[in-house]
N, C-alpha and C positions, 0 to 999 in steps of 0.2 A: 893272331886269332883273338878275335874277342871273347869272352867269357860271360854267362849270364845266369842269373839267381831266378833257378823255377819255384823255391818253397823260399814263402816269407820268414822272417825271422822270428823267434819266438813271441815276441808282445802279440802282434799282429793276428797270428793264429790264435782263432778261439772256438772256430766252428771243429766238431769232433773229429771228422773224416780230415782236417788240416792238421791237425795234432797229432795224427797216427802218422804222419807222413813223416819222412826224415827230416831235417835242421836243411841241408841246404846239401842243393846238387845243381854239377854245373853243366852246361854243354857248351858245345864250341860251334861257334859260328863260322860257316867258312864262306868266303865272296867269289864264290864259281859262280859264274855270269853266264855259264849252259842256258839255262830258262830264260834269259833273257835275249843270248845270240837265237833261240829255237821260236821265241816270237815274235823278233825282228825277220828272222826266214821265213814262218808263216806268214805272217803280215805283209810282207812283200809277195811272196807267190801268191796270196790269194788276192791282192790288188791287180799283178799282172793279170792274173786270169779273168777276175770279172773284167779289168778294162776290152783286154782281146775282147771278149764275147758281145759289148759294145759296140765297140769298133766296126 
């Protein structure tokens, strides 16, 4: 899992709402390719269907 920096590091912040924020928090990225098999399915049934209705 990759890991990623949502709060810049201290130099960087200088607007006020950036300063109140914590130093640095992480989240984890995960590579579930759900969203992706569910709009390769869409993307096909809705090709078959418009072609049928061509046809």
């Amino acid at each position: 899992m990759k890991r990623r920096y949502l709060v810049l590091t201290d130099e960087v912040r200088r607007h006020p709402f950036r300063k109140s924020l914590p130093l640095q928090r992480t989240v984890e990225v995960s590579k579930d390719d759900s969203d992706l098999k569910l709009f390769a399915l869409s993307f096909t049934a809705f090709f078959v269907c418009f072609y049928t209705f061509l046809a």
